[in-house]
TORPA-4810 file (N, C-alpha, C, O; in nm, 3 decimals):
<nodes>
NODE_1_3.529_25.085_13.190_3.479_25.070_13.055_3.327_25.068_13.060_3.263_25.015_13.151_X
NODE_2_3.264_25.139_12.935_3.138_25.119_12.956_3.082_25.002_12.869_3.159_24.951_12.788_X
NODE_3_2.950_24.954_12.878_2.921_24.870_12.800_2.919_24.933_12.614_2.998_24.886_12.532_X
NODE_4_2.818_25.037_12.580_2.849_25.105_12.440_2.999_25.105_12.397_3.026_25.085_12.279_X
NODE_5_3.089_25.124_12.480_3.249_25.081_12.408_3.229_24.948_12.357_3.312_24.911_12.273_X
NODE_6_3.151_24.880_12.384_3.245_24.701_12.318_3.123_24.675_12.272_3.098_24.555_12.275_X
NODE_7_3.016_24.756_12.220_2.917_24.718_12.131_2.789_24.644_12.211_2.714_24.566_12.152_X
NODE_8_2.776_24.669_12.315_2.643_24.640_12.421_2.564_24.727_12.484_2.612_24.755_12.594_X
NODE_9_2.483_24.771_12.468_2.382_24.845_12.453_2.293_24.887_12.563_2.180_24.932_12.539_X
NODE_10_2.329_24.877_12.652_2.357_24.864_12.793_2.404_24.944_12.903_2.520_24.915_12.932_X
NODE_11_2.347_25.048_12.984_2.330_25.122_13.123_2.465_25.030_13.225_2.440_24.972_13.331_X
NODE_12_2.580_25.036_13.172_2.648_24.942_13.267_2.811_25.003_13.250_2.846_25.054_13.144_X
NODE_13_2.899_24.992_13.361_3.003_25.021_13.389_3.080_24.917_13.463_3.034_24.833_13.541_X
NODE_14_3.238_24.939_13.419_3.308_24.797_13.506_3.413_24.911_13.521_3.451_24.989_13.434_X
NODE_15_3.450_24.903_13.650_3.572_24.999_13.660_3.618_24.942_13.772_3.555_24.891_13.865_X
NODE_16_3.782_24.959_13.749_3.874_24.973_13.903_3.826_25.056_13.990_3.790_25.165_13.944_X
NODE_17_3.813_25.036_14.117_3.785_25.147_14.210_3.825_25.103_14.341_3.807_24.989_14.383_X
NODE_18_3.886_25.206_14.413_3.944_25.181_14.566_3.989_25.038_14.535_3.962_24.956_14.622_X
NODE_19_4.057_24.990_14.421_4.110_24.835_14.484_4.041_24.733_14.454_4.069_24.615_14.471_X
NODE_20_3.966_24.773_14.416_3.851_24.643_14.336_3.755_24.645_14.207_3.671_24.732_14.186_X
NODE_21_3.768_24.589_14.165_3.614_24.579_14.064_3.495_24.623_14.045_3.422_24.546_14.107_X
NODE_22_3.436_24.698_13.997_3.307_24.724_14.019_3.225_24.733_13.872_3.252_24.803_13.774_X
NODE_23_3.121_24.640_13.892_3.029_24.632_13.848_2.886_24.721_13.824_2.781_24.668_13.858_X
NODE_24_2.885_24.844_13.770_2.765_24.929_13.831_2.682_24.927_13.710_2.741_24.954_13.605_X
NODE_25_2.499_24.887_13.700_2.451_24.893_13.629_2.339_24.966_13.700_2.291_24.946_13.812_X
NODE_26_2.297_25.090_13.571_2.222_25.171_13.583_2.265_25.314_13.650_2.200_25.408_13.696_X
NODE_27_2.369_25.295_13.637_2.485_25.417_13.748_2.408_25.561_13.713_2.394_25.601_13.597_X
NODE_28_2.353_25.640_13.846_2.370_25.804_13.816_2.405_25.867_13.906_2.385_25.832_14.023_X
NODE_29_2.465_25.977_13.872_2.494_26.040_13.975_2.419_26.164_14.069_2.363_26.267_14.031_X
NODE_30_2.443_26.110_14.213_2.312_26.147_14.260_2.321_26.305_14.351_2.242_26.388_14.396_X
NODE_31_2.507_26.281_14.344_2.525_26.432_14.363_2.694_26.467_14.355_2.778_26.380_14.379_X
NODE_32_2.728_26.600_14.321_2.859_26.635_14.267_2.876_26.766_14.386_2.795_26.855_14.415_X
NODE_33_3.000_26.742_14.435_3.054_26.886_14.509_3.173_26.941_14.419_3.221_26.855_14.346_X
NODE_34_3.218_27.041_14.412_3.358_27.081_14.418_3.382_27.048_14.264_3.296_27.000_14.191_X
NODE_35_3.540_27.087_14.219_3.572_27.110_14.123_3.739_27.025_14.071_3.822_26.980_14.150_X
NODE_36_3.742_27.025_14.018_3.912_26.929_14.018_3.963_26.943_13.832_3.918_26.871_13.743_X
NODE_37_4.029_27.018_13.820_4.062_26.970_13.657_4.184_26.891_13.642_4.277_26.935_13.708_X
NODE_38_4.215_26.767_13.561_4.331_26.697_13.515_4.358_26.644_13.351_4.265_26.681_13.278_X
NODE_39_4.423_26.597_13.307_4.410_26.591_13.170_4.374_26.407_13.206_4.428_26.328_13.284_X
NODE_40_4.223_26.388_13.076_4.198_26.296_13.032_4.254_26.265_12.906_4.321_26.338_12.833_X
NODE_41_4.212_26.125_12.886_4.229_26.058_12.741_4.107_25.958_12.745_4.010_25.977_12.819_X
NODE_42_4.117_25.866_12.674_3.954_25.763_12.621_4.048_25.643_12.547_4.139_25.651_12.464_X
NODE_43_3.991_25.538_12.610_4.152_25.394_12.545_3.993_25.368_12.360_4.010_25.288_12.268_X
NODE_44_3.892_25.447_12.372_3.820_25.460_12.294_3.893_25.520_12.133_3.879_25.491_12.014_X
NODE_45_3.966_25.608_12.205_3.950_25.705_12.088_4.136_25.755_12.117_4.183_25.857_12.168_X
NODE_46_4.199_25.641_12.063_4.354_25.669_12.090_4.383_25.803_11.995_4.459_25.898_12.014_X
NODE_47_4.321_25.783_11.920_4.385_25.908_11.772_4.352_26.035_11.843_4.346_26.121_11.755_X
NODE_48_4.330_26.082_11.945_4.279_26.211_12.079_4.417_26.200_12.146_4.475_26.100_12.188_X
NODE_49_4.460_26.343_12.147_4.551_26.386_12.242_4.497_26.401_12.390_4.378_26.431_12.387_X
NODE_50_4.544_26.389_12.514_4.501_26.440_12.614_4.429_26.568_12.608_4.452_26.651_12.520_X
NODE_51_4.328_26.590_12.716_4.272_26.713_12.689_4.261_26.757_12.887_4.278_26.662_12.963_X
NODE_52_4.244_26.845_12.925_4.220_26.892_13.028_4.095_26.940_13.046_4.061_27.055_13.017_X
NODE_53_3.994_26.821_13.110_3.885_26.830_13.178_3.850_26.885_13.343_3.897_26.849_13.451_X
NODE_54_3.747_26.988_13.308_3.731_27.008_13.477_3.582_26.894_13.511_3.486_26.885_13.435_X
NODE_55_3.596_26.830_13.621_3.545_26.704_13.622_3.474_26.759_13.814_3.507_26.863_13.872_X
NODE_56_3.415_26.693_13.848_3.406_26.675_14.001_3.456_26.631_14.058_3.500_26.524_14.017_X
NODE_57_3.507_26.693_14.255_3.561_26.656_14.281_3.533_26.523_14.382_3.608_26.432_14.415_X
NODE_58_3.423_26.548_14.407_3.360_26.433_14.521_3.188_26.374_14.446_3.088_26.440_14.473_X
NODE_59_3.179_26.273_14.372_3.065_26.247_14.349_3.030_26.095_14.412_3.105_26.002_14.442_X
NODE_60_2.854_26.112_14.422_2.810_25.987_14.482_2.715_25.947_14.387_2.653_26.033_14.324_X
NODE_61_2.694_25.812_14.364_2.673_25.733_14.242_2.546_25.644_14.332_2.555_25.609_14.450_X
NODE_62_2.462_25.629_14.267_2.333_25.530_14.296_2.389_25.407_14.187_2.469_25.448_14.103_X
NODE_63_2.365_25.302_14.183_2.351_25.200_14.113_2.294_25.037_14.147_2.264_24.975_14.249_X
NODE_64_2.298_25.013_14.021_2.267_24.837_14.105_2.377_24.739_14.111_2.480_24.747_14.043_X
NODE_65_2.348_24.644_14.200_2.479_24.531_14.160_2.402_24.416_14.085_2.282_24.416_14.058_X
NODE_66_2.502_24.310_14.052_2.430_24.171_13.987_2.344_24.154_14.070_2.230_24.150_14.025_X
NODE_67_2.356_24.141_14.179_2.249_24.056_14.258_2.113_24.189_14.299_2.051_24.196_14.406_X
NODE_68_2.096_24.284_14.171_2.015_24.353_14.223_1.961_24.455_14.299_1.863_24.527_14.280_X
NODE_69_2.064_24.447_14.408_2.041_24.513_14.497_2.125_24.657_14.486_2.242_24.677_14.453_X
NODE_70_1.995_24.774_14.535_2.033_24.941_14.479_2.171_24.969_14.629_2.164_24.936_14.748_X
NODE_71_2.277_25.038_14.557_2.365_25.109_14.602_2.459_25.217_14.580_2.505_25.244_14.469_X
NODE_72_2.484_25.271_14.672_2.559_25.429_14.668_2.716_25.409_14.686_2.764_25.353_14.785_X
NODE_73_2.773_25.447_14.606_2.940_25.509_14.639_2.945_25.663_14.563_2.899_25.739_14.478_X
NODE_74_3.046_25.637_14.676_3.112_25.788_14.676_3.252_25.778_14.650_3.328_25.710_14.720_X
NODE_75_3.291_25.853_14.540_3.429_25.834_14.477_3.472_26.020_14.486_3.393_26.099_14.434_X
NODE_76_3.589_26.067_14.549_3.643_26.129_14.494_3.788_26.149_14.405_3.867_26.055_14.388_X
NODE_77_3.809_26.281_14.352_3.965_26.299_14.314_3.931_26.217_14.188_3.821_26.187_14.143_X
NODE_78_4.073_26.182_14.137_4.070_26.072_14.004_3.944_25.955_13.986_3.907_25.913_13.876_X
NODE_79_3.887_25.912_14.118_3.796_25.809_14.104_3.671_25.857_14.087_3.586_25.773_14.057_X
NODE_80_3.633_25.981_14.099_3.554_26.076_14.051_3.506_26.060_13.906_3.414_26.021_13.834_X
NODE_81_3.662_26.128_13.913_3.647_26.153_13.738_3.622_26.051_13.671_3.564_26.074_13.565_X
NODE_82_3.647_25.931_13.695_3.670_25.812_13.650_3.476_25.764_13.646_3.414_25.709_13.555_X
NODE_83_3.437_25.800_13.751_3.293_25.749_13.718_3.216_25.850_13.651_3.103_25.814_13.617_X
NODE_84_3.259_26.007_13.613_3.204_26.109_13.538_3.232_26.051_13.426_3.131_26.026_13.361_X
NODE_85_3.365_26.007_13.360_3.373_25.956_13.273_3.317_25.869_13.210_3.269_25.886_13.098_X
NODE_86_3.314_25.748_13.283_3.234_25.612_13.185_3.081_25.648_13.182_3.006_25.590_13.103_X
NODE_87_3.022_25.769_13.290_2.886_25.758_13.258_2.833_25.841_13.153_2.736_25.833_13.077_X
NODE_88_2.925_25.922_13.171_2.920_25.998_13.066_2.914_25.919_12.866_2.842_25.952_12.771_X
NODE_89_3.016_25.817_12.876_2.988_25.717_12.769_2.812_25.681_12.755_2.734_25.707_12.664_X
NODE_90_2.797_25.631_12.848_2.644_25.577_12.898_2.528_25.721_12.830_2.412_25.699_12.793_X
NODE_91_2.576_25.822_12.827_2.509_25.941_12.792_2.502_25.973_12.664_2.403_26.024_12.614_X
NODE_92_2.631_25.938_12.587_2.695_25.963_12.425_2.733_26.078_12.454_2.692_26.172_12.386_X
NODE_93_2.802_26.096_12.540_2.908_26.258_12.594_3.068_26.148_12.569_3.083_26.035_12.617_X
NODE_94_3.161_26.220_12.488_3.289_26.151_12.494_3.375_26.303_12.549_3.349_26.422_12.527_X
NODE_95_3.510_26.223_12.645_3.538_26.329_12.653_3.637_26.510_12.578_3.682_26.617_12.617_X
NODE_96_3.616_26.416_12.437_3.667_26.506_12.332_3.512_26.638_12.329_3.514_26.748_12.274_X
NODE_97_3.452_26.605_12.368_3.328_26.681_12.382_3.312_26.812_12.458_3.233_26.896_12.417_X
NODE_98_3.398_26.837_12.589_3.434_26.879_12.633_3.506_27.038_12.585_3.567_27.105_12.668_X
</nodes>
């Protein structure tokens, strides 16, 4: 979820990933390989049918944590998409936009 979903105004992302929580504020992405399409949806915008996005397949993400300190993940496949997605919120890109 990004922060602009729940009305905060705010460079910030909370997502499941590999198994845990993550907290990423200021998230960009710092580089994209490859290609992957699957059908999205947005828990934003229920009245949206699925749509089939081509998304990346391997991206690596710069961000900060609470405590400040700058860091990189690398998500591919669905967890990819998953951080193309919420940053994309962060951008005012939804993925009905597409």
């Amino acid at each position: 979820m990004a922060a602009p979903q729940v009305g905060i105004q705010k460079r910030l992302i909370v997502c499941g990933l590999q198994g845990e929580i993550k907290i990423l504020i200021n998230p960009e992405i710092v580089e994209k390989r490859g290609t992957i399409t699957n059908s999205e949806y947005c828990l934003s915008l229920p009245q949206y049918e699925r749509k089939l996005i081509a998304r990346s397949q391997i991206v690596r993400v710069k961000y900060q944590t609470l405590e400040n300190k700058e860091k990189i993940i690398s998500a591919q496949s669905s967890y990819a998409a998953l951080l193309e997605h919420e940053i994309d919120h962060l951008n005012g890109v939804l993925y009905i936009d597409y």
